[in-house]
Structure formats: structure tokens, C-alpha cells
ChimeraX commands (.cxc) that place a marker at each C-alpha (Angstrom):
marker #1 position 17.04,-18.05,-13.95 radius 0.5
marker #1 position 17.95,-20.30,-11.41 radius 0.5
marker #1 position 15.37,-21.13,-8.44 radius 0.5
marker #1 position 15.98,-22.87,-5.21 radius 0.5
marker #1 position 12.80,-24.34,-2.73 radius 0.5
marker #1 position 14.30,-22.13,-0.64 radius 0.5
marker #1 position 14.08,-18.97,-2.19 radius 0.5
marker #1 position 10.32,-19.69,-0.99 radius 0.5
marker #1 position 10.70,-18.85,2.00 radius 0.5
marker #1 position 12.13,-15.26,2.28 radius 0.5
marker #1 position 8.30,-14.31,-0.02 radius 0.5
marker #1 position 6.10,-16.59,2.34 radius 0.5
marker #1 position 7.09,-14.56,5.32 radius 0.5
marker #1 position 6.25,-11.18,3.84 radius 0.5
marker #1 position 2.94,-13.03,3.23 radius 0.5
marker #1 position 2.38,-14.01,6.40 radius 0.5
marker #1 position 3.90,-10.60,8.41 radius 0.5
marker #1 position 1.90,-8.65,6.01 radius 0.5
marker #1 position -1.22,-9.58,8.13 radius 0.5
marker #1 position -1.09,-10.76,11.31 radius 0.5
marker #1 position -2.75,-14.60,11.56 radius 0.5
marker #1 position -5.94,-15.18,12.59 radius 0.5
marker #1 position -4.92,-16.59,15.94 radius 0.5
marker #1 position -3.17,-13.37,17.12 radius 0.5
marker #1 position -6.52,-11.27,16.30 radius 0.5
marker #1 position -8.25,-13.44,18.85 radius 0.5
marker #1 position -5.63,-13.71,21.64 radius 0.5
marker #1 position -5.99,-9.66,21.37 radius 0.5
marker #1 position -9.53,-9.70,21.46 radius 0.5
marker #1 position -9.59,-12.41,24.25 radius 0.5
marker #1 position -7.20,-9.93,26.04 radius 0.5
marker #1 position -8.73,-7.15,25.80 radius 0.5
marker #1 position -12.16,-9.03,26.46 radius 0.5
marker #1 position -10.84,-9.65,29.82 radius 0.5
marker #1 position -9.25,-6.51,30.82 radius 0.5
marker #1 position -8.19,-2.78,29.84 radius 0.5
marker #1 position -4.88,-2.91,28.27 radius 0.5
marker #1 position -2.60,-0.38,26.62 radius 0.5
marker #1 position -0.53,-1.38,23.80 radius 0.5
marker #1 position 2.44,-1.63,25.60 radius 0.5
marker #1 position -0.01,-4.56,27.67 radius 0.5
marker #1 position -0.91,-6.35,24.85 radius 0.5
marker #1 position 2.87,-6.55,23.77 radius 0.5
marker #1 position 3.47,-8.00,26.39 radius 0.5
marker #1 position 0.74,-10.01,27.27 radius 0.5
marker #1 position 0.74,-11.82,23.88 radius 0.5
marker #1 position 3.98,-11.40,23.18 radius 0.5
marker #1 position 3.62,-9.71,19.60 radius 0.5
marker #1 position 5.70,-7.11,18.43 radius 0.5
marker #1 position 4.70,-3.71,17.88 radius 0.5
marker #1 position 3.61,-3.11,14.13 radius 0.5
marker #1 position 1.58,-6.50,14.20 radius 0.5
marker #1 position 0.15,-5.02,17.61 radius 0.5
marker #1 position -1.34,-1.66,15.53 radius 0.5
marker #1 position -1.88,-3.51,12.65 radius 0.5
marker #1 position -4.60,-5.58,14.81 radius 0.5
marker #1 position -5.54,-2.94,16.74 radius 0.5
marker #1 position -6.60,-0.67,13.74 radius 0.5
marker #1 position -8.68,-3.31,12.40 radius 0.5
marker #1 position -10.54,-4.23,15.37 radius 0.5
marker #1 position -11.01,-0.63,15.83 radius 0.5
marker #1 position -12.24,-0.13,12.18 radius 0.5
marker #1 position -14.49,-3.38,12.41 radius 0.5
marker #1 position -16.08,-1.95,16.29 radius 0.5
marker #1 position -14.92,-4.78,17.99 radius 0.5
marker #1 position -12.70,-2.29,20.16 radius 0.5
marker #1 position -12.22,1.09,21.01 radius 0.5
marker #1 position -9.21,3.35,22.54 radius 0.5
marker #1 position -10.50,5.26,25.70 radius 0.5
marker #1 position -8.84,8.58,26.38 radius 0.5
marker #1 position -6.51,7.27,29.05 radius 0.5
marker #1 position -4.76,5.33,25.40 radius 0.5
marker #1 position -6.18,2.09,26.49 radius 0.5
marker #1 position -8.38,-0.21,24.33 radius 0.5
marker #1 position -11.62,-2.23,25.74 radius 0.5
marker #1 position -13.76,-4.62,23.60 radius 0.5
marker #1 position -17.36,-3.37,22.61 radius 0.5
marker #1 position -19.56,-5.81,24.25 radius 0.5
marker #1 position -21.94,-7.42,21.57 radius 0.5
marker #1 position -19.87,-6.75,18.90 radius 0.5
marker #1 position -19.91,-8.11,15.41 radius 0.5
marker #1 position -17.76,-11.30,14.88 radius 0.5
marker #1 position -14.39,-10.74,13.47 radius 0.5
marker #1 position -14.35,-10.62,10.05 radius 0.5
marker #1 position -12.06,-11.90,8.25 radius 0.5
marker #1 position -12.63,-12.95,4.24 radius 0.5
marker #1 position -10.43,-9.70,3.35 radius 0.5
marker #1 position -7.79,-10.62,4.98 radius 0.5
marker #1 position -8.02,-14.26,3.87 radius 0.5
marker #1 position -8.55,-12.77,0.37 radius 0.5
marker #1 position -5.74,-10.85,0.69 radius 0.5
marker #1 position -3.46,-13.72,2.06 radius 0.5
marker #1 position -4.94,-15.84,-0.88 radius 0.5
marker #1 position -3.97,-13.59,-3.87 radius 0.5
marker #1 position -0.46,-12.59,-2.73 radius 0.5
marker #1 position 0.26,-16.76,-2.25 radius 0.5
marker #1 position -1.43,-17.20,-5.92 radius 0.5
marker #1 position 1.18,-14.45,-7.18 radius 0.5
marker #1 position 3.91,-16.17,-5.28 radius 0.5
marker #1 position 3.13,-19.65,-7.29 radius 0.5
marker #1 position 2.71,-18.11,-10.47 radius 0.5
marker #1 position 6.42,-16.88,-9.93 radius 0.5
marker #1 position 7.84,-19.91,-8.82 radius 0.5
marker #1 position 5.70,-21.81,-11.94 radius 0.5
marker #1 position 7.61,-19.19,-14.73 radius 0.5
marker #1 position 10.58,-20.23,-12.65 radius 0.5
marker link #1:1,2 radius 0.2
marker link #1:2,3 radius 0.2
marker link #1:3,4 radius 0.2
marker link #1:4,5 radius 0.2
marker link #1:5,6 radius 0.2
marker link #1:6,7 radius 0.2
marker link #1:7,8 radius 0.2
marker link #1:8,9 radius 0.2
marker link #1:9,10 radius 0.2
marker link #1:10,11 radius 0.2
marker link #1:11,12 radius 0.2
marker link #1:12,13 radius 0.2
marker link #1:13,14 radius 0.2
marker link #1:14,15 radius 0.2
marker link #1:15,16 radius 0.2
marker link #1:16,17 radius 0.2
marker link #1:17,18 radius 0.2
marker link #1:18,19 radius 0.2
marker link #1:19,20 radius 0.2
marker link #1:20,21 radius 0.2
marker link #1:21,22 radius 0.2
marker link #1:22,23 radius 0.2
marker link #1:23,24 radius 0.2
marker link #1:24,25 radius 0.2
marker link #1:25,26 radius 0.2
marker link #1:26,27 radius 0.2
marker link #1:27,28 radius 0.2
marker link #1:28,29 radius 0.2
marker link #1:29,30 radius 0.2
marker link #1:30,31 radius 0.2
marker link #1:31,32 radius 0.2
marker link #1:32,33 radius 0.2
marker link #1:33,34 radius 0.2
marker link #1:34,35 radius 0.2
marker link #1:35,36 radius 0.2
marker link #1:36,37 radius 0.2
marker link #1:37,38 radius 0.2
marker link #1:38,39 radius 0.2
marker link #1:39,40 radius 0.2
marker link #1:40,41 radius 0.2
marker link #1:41,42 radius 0.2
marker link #1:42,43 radius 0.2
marker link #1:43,44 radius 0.2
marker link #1:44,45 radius 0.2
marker link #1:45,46 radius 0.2
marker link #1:46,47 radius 0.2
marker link #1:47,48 radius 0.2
marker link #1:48,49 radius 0.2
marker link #1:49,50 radius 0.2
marker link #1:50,51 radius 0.2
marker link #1:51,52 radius 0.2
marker link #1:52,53 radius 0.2
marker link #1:53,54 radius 0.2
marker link #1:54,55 radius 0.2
marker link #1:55,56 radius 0.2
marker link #1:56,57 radius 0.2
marker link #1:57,58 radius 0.2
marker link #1:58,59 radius 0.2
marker link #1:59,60 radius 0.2
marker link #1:60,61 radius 0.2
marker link #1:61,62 radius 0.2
marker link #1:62,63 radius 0.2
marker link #1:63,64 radius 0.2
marker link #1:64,65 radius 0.2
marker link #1:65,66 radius 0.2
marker link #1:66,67 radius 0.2
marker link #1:67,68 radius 0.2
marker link #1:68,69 radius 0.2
marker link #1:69,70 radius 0.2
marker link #1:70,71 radius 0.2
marker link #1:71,72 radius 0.2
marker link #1:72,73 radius 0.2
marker link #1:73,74 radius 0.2
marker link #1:74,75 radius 0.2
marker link #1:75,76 radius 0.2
marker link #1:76,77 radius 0.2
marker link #1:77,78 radius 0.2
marker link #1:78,79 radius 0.2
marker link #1:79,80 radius 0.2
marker link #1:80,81 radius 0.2
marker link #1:81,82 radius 0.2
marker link #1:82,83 radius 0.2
marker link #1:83,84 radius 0.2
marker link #1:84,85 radius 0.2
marker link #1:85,86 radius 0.2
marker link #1:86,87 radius 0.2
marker link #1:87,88 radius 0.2
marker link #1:88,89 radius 0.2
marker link #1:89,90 radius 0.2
marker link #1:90,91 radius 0.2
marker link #1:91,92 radius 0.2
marker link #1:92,93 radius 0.2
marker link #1:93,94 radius 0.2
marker link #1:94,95 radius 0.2
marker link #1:95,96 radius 0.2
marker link #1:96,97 radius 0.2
marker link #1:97,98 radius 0.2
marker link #1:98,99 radius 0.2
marker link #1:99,100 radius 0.2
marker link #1:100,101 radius 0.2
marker link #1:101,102 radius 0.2
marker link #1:102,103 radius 0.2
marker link #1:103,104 radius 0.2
marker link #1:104,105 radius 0.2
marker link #1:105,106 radius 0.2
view
């Protein structure tokens, strides 16, 4: 086998597109805070593309931080829990462990 620093790279973005950061949960939350917004809004409000839009939007729904209204628009649940997030940093954290194991039997 042959292994180049790069070939890092390609893996680590899976990683990271396979759940949204942190950051974009709260700029959606923030948004949404502040104003009703379809997902179409939020696109392009925080300028996120589609999948990582539902992909939010599905957990802040699941955790009652938000909710959709009938008219397909989402508004934040006033005293809501905090965002959790120790699964998805759990998550993050075991798919970067697999990732260095690879690279160390490299």
C-alpha cells in the first residue's frame, strides 16, 4: 500500500459533511430565533446547502428546539432545551478514530 497526507483529506470531508458543524446548528437556530423561515429562507439566509439544511432541521425538530407550522415554515420553541450535542461529537469522534487507525496500518 502506498499512502499520501493527502489521501486524508478526501475521508475528513465525509467526516465533517456527515454532520453539519456546530456553528451552522446555531446560525439556524439564531435564524429561526429571530424570524419564521422556510427552508428555502434558511438556504439562503445562511447560505447552507440543502441536505445540511434538513439534516439540521430534523434534529432540532427531534431535540424540540423547533417546529414546522403548517404553512412549511419552522419557528424556535421558546424555552427550549439547549442544543445537545455529545452524539454528534461522539459520532464525529469515532469516525476520526477509524480514520487514524487506517492511516496508522498504512
Amino acid at each position: 500500500m502506498f499512502y499520501n497526507p493527502e489521501d486524508k483529506k478526501l475521508p475528513e470531508a465525509f467526516i465533517e459533511g456527515g454532520r453539519p458543524s456546530i456553528k451552522k446548528y446555531e446560525k439556524v437556530i439564531a435564524a429561526v430565533k429571530a424570524e419564521l423561515l422556510g427552508e428555502r429562507d434558511l438556504m439562503r439566509r445562511i447560505n447552507l446547502k440543502q441536505n445540511q439544511i434538513r439534516v439540521i432541521k430534523a434534529d432540532l425538530i427531534e431535540q424540540k428546539i423547533i417546529r414546522q407550522l403548517a404553512n412549511k415554515k419552522f419557528e424556535y420553541i421558546f424555552e427550549a432545551p439547549a442544543l445537545d450535542t455529545k452524539a454528534f461529537e461522539e459520532l464525529r469522534a469515532a469516525k476520526t478514530k477509524d480514520l487514524d487507525s487506517m492511516i496508522q496500518y498504512e
